[in-house]
C-alpha positions in Angstrom: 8.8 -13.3 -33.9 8.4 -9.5 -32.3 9.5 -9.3 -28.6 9.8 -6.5 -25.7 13.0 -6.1 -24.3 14.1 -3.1 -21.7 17.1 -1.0 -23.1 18.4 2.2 -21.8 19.4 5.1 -24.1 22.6 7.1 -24.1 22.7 10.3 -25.8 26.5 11.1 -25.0 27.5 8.0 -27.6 24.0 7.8 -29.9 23.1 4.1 -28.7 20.6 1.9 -26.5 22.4 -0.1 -24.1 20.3 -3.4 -23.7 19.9 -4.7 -20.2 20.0 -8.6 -21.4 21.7 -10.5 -24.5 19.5 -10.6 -27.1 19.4 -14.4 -27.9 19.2 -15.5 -31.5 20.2 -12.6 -33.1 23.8 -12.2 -34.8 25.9 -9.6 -34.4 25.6 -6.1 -36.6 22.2 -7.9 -37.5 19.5 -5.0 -38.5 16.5 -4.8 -35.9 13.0 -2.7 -35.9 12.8 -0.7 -32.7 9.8 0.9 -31.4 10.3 4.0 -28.1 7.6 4.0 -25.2 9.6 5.8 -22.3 8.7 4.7 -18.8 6.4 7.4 -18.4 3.8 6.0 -22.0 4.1 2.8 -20.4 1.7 1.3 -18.1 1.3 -2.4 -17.8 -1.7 -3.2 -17.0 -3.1 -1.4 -20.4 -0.9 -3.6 -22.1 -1.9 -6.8 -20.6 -5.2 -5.2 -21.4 -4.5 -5.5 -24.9 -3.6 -8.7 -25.0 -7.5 -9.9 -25.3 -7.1 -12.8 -23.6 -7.6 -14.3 -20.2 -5.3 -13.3 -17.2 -5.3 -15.0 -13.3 -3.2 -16.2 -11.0 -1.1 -19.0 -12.5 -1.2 -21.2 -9.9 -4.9 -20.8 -10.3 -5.5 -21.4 -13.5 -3.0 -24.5 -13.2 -5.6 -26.2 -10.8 -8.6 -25.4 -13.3 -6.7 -27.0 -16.1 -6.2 -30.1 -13.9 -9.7 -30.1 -12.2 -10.8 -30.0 -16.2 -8.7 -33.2 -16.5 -10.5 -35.7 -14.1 
């Protein structure tokens, strides 16, 4: 299953330094890696993208349980 993750390149040793463990994946294991830099990446486009619907949380938590009565 594809996931975003945060990494930080480093061109003195030719590597991305991840900021987190990537869980579930063994070592020396082959991954796919796609590059936005921070200044391609804007969030609310990508949420955007998504298609699908977006609110406050504890918002939407209430409609689902008003829904329920």
């Amino acid at each position: 299953m594809p996931r975003a993750i945060l990494a930080e390149y480093d061109a003195s040793e030719n590597a991305l330094r991840l900021l987190e463990p990537l869980t579930g994946v063994s070592d020396h294991a082959r991954v796919r890696v796609s590059i936005e830099t921070d200044k391609t990446f804007d969030p609310l486009a990508r949420l955007a993208a998504l298609n699908a619907p977006t609110a406050d949380i504890e918002q939407m938590l209430a409609e689902i349980a008003a829904g329920r009565r």
